[in-house]
C-alpha positions as a printed NumPy array, in Angstrom:
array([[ 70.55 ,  -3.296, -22.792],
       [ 68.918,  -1.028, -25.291],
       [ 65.826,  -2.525, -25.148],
       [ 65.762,  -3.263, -21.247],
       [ 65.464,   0.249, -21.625],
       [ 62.783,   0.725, -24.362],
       [ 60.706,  -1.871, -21.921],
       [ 60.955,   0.424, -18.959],
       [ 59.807,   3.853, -20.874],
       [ 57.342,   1.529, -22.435],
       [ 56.068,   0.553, -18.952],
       [ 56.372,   3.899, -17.392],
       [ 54.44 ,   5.304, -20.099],
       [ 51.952,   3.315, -19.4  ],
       [ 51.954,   3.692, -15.725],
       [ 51.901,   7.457, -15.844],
       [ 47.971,   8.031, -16.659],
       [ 47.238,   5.801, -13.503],
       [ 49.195,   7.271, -11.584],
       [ 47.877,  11.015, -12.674],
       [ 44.517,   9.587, -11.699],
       [ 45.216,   8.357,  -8.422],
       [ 47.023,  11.635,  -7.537],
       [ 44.222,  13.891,  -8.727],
       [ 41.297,  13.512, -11.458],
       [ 38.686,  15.065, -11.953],
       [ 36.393,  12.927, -14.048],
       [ 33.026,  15.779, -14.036],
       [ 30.867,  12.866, -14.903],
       [ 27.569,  13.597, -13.78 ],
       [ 25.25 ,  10.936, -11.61 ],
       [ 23.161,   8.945, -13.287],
       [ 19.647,   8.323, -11.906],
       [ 17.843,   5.041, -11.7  ],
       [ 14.326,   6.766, -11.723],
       [ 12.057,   3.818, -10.479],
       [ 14.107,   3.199,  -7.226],
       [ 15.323,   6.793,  -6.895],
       [ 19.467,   5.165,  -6.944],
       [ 22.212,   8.071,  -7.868],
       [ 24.912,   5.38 ,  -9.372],
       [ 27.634,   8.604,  -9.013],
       [ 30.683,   8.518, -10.114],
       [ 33.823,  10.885,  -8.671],
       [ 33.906,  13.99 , -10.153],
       [ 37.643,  13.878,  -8.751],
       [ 39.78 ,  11.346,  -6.375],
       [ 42.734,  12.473,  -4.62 ],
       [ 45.074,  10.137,  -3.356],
       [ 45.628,  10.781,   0.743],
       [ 48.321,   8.499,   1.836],
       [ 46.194,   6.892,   4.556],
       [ 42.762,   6.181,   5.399],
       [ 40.182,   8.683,   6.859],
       [ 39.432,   7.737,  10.369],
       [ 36.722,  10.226,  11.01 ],
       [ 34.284,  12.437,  10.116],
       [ 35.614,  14.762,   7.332],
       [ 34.749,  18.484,   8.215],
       [ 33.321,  20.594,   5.06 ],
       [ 32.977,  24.222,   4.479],
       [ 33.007,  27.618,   2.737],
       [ 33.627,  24.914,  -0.479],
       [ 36.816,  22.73 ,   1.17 ],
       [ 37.264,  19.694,   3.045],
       [ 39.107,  18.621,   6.3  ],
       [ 40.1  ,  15.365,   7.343],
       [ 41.938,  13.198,  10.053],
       [ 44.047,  10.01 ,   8.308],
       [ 45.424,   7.021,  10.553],
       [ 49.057,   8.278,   9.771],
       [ 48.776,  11.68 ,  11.794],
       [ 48.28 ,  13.887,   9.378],
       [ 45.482,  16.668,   8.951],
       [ 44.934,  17.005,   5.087],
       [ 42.497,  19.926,   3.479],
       [ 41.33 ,  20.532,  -0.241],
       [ 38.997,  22.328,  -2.212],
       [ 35.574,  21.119,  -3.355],
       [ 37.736,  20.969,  -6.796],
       [ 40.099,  19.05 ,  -5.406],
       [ 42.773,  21.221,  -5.555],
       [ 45.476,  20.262,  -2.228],
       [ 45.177,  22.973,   0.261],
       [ 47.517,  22.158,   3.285],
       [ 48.912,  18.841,   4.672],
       [ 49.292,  19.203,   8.609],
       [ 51.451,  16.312,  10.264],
       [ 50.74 ,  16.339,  13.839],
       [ 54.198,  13.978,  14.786],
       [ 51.802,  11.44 ,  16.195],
       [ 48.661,   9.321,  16.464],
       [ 45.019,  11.916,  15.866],
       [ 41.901,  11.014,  17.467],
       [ 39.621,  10.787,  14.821],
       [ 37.649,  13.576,  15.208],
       [ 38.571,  17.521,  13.873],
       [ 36.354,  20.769,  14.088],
       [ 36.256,  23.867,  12.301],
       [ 35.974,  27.095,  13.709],
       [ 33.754,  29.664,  10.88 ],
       [ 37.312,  31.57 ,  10.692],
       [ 38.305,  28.089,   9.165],
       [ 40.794,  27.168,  12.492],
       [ 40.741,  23.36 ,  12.695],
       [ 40.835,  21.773,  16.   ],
       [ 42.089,  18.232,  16.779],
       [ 44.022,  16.272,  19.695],
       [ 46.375,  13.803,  19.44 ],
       [ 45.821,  10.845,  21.375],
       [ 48.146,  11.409,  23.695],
       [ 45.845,  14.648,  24.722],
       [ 47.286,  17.41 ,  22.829],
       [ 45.064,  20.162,  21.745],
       [ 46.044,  21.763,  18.163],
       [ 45.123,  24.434,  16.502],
       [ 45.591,  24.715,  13.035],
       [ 44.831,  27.964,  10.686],
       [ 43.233,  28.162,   7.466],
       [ 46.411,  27.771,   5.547],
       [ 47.282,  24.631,   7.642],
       [ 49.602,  26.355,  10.201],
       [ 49.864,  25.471,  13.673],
       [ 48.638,  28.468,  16.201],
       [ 48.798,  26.857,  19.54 ],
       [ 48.417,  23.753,  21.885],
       [ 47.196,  23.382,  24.847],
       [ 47.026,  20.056,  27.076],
       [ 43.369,  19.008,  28.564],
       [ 45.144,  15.983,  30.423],
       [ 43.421,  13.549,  27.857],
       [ 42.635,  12.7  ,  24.476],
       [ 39.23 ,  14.286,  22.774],
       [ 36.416,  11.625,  23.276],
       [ 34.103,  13.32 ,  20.836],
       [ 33.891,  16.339,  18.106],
       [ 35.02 ,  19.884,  20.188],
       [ 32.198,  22.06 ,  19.441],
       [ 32.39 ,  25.794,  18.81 ],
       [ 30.312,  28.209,  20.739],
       [ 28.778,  31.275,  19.088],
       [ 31.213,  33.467,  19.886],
       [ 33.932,  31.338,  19.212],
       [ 34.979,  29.709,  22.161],
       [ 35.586,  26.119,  22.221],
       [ 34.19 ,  23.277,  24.49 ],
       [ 36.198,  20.266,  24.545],
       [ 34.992,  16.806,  25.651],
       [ 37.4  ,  14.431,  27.464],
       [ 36.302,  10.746,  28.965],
       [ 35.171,  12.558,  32.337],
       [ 35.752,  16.113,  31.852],
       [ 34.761,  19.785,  29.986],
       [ 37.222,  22.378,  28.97 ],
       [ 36.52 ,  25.633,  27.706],
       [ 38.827,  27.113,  26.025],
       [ 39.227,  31.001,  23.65 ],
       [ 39.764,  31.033,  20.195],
       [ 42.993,  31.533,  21.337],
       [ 43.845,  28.702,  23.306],
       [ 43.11 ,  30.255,  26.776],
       [ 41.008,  28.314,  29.155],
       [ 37.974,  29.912,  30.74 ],
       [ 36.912,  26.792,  32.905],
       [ 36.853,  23.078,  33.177],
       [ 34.21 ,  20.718,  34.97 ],
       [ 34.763,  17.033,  35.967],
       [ 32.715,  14.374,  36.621],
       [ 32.763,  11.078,  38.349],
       [ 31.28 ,   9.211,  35.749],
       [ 32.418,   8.502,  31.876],
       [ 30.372,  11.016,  29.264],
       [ 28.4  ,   8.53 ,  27.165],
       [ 27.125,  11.   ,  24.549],
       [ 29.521,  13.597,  23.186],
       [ 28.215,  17.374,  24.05 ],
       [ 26.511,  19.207,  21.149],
       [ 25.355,  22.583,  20.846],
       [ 21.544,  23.572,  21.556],
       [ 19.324,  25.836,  20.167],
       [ 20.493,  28.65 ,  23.029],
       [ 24.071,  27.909,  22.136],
       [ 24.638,  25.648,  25.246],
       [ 25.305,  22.292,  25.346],
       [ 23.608,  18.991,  26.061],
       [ 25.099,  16.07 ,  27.202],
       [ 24.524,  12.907,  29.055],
       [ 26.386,  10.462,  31.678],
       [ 26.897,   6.868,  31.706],
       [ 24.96 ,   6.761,  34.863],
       [ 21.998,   8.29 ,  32.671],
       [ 22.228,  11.483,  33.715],
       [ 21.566,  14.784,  31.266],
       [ 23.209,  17.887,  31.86 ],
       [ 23.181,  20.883,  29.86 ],
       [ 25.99 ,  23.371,  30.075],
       [ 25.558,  26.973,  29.257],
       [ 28.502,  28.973,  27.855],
       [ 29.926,  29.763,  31.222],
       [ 29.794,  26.328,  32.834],
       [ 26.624,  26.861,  35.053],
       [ 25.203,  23.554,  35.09 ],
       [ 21.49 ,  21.655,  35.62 ],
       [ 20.417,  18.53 ,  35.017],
       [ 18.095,  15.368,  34.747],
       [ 18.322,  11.979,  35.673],
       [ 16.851,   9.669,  32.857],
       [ 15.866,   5.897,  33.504],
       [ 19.153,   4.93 ,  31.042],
       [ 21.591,   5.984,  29.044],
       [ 19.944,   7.451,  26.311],
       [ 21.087,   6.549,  22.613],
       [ 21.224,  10.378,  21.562],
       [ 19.844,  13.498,  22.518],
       [ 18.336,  16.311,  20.378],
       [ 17.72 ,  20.333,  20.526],
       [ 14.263,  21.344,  20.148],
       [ 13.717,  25.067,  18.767],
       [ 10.907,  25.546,  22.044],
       [ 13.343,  24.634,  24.63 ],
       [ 12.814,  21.067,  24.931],
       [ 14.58 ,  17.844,  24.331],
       [ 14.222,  14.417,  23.143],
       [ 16.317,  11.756,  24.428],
       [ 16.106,   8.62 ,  22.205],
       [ 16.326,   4.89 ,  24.119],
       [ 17.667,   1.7  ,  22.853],
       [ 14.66 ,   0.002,  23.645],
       [ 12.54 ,   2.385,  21.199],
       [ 11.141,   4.949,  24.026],
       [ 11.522,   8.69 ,  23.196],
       [ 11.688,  11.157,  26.144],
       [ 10.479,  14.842,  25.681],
       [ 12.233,  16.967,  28.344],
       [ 11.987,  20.075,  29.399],
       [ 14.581,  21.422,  32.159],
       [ 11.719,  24.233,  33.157],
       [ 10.033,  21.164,  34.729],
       [ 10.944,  18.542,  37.311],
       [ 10.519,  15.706,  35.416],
       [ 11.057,  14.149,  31.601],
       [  7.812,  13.194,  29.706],
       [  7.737,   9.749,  28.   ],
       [  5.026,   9.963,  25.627],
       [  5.332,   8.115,  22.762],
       [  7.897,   4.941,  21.182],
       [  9.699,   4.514,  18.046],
       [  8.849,   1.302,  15.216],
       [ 12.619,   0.717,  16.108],
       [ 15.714,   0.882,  17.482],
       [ 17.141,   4.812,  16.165],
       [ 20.322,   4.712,  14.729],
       [ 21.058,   8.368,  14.529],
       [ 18.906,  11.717,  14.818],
       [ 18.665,  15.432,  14.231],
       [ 16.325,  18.446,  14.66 ],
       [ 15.343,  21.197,  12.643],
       [ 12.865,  23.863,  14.419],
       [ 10.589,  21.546,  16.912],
       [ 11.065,  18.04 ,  14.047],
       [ 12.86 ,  15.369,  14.611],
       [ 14.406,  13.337,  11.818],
       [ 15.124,   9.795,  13.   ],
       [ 17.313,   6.902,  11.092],
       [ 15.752,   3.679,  12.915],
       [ 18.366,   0.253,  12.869],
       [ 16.723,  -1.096,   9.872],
       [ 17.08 ,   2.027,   7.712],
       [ 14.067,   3.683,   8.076],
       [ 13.604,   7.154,   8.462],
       [ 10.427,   8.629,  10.722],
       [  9.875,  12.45 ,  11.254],
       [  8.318,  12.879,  14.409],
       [  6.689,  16.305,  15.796],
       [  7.194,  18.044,  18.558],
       [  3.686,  16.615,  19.616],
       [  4.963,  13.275,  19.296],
       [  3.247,  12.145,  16.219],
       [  4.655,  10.629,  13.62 ],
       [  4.522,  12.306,  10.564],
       [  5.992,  10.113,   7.787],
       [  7.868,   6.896,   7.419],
       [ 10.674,   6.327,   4.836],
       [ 13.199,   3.514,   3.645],
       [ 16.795,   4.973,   3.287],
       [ 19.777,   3.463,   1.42 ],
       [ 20.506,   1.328,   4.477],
       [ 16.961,  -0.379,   3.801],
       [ 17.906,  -1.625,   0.427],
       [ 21.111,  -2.956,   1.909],
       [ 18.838,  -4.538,   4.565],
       [ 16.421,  -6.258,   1.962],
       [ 19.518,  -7.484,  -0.441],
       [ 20.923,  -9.218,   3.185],
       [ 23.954,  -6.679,   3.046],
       [ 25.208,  -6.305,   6.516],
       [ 24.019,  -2.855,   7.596],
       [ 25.762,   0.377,   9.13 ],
       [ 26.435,   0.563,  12.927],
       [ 26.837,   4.149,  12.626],
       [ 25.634,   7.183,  10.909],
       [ 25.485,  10.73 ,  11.143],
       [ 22.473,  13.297,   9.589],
       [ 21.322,  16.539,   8.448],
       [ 18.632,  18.699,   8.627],
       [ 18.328,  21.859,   6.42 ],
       [ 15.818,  23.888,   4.167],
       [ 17.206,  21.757,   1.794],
       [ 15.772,  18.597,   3.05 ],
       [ 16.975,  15.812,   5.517],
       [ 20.421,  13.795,   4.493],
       [ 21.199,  10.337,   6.291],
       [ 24.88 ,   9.574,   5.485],
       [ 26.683,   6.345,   7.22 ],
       [ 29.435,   4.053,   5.711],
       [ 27.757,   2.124,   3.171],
       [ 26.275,   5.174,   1.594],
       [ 23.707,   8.35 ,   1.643],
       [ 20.502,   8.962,   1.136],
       [ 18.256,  12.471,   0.498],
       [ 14.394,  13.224,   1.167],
       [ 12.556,  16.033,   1.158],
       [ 10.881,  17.389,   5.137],
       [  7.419,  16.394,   4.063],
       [  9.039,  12.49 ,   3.05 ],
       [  9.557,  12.087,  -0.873],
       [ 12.738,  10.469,  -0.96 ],
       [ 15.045,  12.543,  -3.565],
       [ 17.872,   9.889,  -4.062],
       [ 19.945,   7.136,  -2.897],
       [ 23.373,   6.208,  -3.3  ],
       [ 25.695,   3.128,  -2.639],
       [ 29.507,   3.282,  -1.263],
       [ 31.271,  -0.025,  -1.632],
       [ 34.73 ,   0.799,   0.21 ],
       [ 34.615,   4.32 ,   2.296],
       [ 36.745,   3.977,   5.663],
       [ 34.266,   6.197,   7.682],
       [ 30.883,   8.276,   7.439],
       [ 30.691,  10.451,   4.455],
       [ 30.281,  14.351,   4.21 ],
       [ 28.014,  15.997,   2.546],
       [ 28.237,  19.898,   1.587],
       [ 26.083,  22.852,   1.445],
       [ 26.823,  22.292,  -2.644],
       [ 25.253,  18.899,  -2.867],
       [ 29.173,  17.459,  -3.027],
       [ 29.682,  13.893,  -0.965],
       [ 33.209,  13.212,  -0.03 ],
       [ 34.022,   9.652,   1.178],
       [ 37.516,   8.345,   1.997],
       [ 37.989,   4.856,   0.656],
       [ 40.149,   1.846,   2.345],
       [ 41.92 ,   2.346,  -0.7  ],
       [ 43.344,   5.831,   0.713],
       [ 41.607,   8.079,  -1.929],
       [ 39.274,  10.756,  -1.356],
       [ 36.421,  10.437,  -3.94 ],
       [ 34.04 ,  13.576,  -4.412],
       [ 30.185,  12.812,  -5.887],
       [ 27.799,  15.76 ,  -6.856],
       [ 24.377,  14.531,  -5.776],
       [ 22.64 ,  17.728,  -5.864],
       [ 22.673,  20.83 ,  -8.117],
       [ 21.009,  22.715,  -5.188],
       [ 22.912,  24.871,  -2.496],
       [ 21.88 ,  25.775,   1.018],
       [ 21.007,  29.541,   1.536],
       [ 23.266,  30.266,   4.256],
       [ 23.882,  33.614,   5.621],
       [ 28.235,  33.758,   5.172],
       [ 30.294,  36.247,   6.926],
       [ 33.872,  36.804,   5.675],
       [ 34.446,  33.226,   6.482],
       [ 31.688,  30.83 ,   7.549],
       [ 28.11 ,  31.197,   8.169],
       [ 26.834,  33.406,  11.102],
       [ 26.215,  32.017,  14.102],
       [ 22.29 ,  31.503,  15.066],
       [ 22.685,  34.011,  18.566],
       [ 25.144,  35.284,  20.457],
       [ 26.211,  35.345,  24.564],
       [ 25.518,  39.271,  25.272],
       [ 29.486,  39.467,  25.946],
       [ 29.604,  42.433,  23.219],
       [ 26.645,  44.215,  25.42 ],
       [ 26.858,  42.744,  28.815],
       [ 24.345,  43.875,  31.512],
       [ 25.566,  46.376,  33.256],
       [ 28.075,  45.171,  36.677],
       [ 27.334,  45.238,  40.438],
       [ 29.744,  48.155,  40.26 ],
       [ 28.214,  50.37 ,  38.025],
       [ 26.088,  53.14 ,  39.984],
       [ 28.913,  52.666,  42.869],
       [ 30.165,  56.498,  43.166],
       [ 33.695,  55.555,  44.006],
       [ 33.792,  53.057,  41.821],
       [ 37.024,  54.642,  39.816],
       [ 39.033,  55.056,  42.618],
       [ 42.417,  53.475,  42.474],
       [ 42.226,  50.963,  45.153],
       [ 38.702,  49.291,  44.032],
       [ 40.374,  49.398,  40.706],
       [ 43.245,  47.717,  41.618],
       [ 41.749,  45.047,  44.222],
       [ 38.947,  44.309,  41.43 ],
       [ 41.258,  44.333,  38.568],
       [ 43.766,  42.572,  40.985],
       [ 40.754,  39.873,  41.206],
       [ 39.835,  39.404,  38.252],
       [ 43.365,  38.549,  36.482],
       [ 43.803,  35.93 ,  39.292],
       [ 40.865,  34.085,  37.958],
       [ 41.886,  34.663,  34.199],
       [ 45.466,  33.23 ,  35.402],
       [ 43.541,  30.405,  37.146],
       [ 41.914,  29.417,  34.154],
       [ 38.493,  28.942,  35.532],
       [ 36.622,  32.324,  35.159],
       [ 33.136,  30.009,  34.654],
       [ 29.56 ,  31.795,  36.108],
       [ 31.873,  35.133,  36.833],
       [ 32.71 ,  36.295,  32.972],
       [ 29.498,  38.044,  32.484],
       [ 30.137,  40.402,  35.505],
       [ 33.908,  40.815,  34.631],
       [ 33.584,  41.395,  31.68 ],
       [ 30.709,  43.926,  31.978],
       [ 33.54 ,  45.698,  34.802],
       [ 36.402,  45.547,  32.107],
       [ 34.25 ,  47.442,  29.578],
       [ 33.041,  49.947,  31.776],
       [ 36.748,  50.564,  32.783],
       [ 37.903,  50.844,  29.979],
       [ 35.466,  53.622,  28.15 ],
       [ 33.382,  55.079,  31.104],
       [ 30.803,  55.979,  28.119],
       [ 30.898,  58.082,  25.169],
       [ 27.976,  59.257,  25.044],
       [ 27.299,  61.071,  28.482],
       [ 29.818,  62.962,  31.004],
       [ 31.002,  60.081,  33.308],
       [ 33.87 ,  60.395,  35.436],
       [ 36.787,  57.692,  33.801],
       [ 39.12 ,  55.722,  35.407],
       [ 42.528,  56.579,  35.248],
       [ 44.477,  55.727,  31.548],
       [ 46.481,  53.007,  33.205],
       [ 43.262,  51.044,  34.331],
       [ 41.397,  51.442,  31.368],
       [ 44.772,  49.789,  30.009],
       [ 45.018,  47.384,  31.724],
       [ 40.89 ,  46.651,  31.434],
       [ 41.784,  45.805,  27.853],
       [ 44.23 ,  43.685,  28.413],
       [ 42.164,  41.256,  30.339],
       [ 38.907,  41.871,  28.067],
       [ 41.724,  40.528,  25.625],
       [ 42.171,  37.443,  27.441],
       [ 38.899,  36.662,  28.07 ],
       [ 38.897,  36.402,  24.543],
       [ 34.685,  36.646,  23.071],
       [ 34.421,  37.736,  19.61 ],
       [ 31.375,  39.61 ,  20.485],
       [ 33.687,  42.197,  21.865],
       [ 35.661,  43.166,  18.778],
       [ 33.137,  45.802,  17.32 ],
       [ 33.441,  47.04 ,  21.212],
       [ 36.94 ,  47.568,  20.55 ],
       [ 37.231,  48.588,  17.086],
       [ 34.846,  51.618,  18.582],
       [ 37.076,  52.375,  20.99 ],
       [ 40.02 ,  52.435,  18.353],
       [ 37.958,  54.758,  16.679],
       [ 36.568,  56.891,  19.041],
       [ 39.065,  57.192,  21.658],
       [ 41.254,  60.058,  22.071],
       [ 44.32 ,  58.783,  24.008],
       [ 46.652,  57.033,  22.115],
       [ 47.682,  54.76 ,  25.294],
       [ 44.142,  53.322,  25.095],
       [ 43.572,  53.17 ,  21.285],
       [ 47.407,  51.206,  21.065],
       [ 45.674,  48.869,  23.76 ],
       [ 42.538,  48.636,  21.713],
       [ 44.562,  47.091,  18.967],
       [ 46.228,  44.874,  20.969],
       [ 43.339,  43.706,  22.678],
       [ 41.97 ,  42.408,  19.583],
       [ 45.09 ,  40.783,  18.148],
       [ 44.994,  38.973,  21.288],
       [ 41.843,  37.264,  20.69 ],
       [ 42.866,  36.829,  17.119],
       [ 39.813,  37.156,  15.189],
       [ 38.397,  39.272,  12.883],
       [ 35.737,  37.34 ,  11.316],
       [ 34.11 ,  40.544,   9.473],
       [ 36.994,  41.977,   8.883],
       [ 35.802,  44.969,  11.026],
       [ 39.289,  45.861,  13.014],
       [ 41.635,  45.895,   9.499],
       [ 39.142,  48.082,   8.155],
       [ 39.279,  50.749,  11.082],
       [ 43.263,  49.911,  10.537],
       [ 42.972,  50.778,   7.336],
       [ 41.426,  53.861,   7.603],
       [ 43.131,  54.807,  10.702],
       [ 46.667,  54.822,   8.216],
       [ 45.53 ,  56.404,   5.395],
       [ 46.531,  59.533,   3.884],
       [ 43.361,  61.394,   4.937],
       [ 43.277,  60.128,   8.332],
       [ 44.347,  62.682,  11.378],
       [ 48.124,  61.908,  12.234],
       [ 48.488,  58.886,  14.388],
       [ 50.386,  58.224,  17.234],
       [ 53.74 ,  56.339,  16.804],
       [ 52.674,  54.118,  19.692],
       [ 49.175,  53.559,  18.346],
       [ 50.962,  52.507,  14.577],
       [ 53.29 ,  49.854,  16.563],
       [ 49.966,  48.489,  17.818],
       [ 48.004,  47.698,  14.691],
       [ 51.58 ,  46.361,  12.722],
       [ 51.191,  43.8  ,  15.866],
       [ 47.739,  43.141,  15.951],
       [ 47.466,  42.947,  11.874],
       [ 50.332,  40.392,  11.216],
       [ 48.477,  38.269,  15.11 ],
       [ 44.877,  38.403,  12.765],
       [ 46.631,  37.209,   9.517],
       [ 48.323,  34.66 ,  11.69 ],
       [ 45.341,  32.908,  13.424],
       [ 42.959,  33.479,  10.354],
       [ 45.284,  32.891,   6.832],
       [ 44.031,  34.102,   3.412],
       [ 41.557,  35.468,   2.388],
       [ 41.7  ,  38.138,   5.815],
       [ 45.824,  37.999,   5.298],
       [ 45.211,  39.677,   1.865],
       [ 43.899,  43.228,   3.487],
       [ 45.995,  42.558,   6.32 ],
       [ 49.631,  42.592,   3.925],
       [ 47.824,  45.773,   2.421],
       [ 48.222,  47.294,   5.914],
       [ 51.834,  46.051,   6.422],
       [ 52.834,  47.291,   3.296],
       [ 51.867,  50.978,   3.794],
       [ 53.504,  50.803,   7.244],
       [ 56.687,  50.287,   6.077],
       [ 56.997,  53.3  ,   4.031],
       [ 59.567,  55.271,   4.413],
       [ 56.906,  58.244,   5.576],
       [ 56.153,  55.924,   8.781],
       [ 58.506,  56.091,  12.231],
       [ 61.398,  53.919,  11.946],
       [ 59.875,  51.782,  14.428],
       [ 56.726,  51.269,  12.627],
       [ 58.42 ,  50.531,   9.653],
       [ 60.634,  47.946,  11.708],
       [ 57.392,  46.291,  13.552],
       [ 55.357,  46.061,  10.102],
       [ 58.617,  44.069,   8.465],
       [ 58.521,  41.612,  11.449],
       [ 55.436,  40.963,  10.875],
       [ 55.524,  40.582,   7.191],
       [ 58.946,  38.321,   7.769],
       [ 56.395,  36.241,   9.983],
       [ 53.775,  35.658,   7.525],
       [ 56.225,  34.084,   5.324],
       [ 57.27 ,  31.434,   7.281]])
């Protein structure tokens, strides 16, 4: 008996450093570089075991990783491989999961629900489109989100409020993406191109096929790419599409940077065409090796275009060149479940069959990205912070009660609807205008309650452009009604990616500050614990700060009891 038990210590002890690697190593071996062919042979700096295979896409930024495993579960870590959250969504994912640049991850289940997940891996809200998520959700610049069903758009807030939906009568064959003036393209299966601006007014373009993919031009132009090699340059200005030149090959997978286009042909080439339709260089990627050894080559692939260079990354590896065609390296996967991602650190994560995560530094160099509190700054915005000015605005009677409350009265019927669409320009222009009248000239304002309730649905139309709006008016205002709603309003929409509104909280509660309003302190305990909520740590940090001195014993009693609940709620 005594040594049945020395053999199992013996064999656990030998077990245990396997086991310690599987679960998490990092190895900080650096790639080695086979100089003549340009091959990275990489090994993992660490592996992480996930308890599943990857069935999509990871999602990388602001140095961690999100992905989607065939088990239901949403797992994150850092680019150290350190385990961040572990998200089980009770059922089957679709494989596909976006990330918001608060660090909100947004996924469906396949049954059609719509999650939203915060930076610490906590669930914020669902919503139901009526079907699954055929393709990534992509967020708009101020945060909203458009999500892609088989035959329908939703738009929804940050929040999980939907702003409108479109349906179609045929299947979308190529998942919406974002263009360069933050609408979206998309295409049919009957071969017909629409593009989408952020409030769902619509034009489009009937092409002679379903294109392969479509790209985003920097001038205002497109290129659909054919199966049968033709490229079409298209410009929605005009009537018509322009074919004017073909490819050497079937593509595979492209992407734009200013008016070039990177394309990954069948075979594993790479060409970089300009916007003239010229092609400018030719290149063989890791997928041509494969091709010339007879290895059975990718089906799918995914790339990237920065200052960095261009980045082809599909299942049976990556590959890096520079824009004017040197190729900088290569590398090989044998057993990755999905498409790699690769980092704005140089750091390739692939998710093996084997269910680990395996990280590879294949660059030293990082991009130069322009990073807010959270993620990089969006390219433009929508003009919903600064809207032109509404049909109402030189109307003299324009604050009396009953256009206020038959306009008001109109407007939350179509937030309730869900479908503001073409009109949220104009209502929201109205809401603002309510609500301040203008600082900075002697304008008649509308009564307290209506500049309220103006808030309240600015709130639920839910831009992120508005927040400095109302962190002035929290500022600025003198009625504590209207300051309280001011708060509220941007707890609401639940972001705070600059961290503007806890500052103004900040200040608005400190010692020096001009006494406050009970009413107005009950509003920003709210709003601060809604913003630490939706956006986790590292926002949550100032946010506690805020909590903390509101529950002093120098605050109202209800302060004190709102900024506990809210603390009590963080906690869970």
């Amino acid at each position: 008996m005594k040594q049945e038990k020395i053999k199992i210590i013996f064999f656990l002890l030998l077990l245990f450093p396997f086991l310690l690697f599987a679960q998490n190593t990092n190895i900080e071996h650096g790639p080695t570089v086979d100089r003549e062919r340009g091959q990275v042979n990489a090994e993992p700096i660490w592996r992480q075991a996930l308890g599943g295979a990857i069935t999509g896409i990871p999602t990388v930024q602001v140095q961690s990783i999100v992905a989607v495993l065939d088990g239901g579960n949403i797992k994150a870590y850092s680019s150290s491989g350190r385990p961040l959250w572990n998200f089980s969504a009770r059922g089957r994912l679709s494989p596909f999961v976006t990330r918001s640049r608060e660090g909100t991850s947004y996924f469906s289940r396949t049954n059609g629900i719509l999650i939203a997940v915060n930076r610490s891996g906590r669930e914020l809200w669902r919503q139901n489109p009526g079907d699954p998520v055929s393709g990534s959700i992509v967020i708009g610049w101020d945060g909203r989100l458009f999500v892609p069903t088989d035959k329908k758009i939703n738009c929804y807030t940050a929040a999980g409020r939907q702003l409108w939906k479109q349906e179609y009568s045929q299947h979308i064959a190529i998942s919406p993406k974002i263009d360069t003036s933050g609408s979206l393209i998309l295409a049919l299966e009957n071969g017909e191109m629409l593009r989408i601006d952020p409030f769902g007014n619509t034009v489009s373009r009937t092409l002679p096929a379903v294109p392969h993919t479509l790209v985003s031009l920097a001038n205002n132009q497109y290129i659909a790419l054919f199966k049968n090699n033709v490229i079409a340059f298209i410009d929605f200005s005009d009537n018509e599409y322009n074919v004017s030149m073909s490819l050497p090959g079937p593509p595979l997978a492209a992407v734009s940077r200013g008016n070039n286009t990177a394309v990954c042909l069948t075979d594993g080439r790479l060409v970089l065409i300009s916007a003239e339709g010229n092609i400018m260089w030719t290149g063989d990627s890791h997928i041509s090796v494969i091709r010339r050894s007879g290895g059975q080559l990718d089906t799918q692939a995914h790339m990237l275009f920065d200052e960095r260079g261009i980045y082809l990354l599909s299942p049976s590896g990556a590959s890096g060149f520079t824009e004017d065609g040197r190729r900088l390296w290569f590398t090989l996967l044998e057993n990755a479940s999905t498409i790699p991602a690769f980092d704005d650190d140089g750091i390739l994560y692939s998710g093996g069959r084997d269910w680990i995560l395996n990280a590879y530094r294949l660059e030293e160099r990082s991009r130069q990205v322009k990073q807010s509190l959270y993620g990089p700054l969006p390219p433009g915005n929508y003009g919903m912070g600064n809207p032109l000015p509404s049909s109402w605005a030189d109307f003299h009677f324009r604050f009396d009660e009953s256009n206020l409350q038959r306009e008001l009265g109109t407007i939350a019927s179509f937030i309730q609807s869900g479908n503001i669409g073409p009109q949220e320009n104009e209502f929201c222009a109205f809401l603002m205008e309510t609500a301040s009248g203008g600082y900075n000239r002697q304008t008649e304002r509308a009564l307290v309650q209506y500049r309220v309730r103006a808030l309240q649905l600015l709130a639920q139309i839910g831009s992120r452009e508005t927040i400095p709006y109302l962190v002035d008016i929290f500022i600025r205002d003198n009625d504590p009604s209207v300051r309280a709603a001011a708060a509220a309003a941007i707890g609401t929409i639940g972001v705070d990616p600059d961290g503007e509104a806890l500052q103004a909280f900040l200040r608005a509660i400190s010692p020096t500050a001009n006494p406050n309003n009970e009413q107005v302190l009950v509003a920003v305990a709210s709003a601060t614990g809604a913003l630490c909520r939706f956006s986790g740590p590292p926002l949550s940090e100032a946010g506690v700060k805020i909590l903390t001195l509101l529950t002093t014993a120098s605050q109202p009693r209800p302060v004190r009891q709102q900024a506990q609940r809210e603390l009590a709620s963080l906690k869970m």
